[in-house]
N, C-alpha and C positions, 0 to 999 in steps of 0.2 A: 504494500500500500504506500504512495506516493503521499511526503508529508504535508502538500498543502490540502491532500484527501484529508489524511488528519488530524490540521487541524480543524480543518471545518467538519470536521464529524465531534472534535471537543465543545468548538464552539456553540454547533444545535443543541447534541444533545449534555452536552456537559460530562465532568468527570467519574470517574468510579472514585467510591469511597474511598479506598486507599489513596488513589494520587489525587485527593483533596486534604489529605492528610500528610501525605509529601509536599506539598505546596504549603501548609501552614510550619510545617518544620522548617522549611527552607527561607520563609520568611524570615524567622527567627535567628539565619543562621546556626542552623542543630546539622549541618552534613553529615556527620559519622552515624547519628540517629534514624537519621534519614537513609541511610543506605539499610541502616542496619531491617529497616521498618521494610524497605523493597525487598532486600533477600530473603526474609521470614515471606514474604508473600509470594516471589515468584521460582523459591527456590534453589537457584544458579548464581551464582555471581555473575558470571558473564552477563546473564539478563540485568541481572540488577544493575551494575553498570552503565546497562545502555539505556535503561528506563528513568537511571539515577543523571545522566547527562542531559537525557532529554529533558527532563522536566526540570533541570536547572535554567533549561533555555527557553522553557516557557515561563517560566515565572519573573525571570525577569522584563 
C-alpha cells in the first residue's frame, strides 16, 4: 500500500487504538516507551521499528 493511500485511509477513518497511544507517548517525548508499547503489540522488532518511524513522522 502506497503511503499517500495511507495516509488518507488515517485520515477518514482514523487511528487504531494502539497508534493513538503511540502518538500521545511520542508527544511527551517517552520513545523507548513507545517502542517498547509497538513491540508488545506487533511482536517483531523489525515491525516495530518500522511502525515506531512511521508514526514518529506522523506526529510531527
Amino acid at each position: 500500500m502506497s503511503s499517500f493511500v495511507r495516509k488518507l485511509m488515517c485520515e477518514v477513518v482514523g487511528y487504531v487504538p494502539y497508534e493513538t497511544q503511540i502518538t500521545d507517548l511520542l508527544k511527551v517525548v517517552k520513545d523507548k516507551h513507545a517502542l517498547k508499547v509497538v513491540k508488545r503489540r506487533l511482536k517483531t522488532y523489525t515491525q516495530a521499528k518500522r511502525k515506531h518511524s512511521e508514526m514518529i513522522g506522523d506526529s510531527v
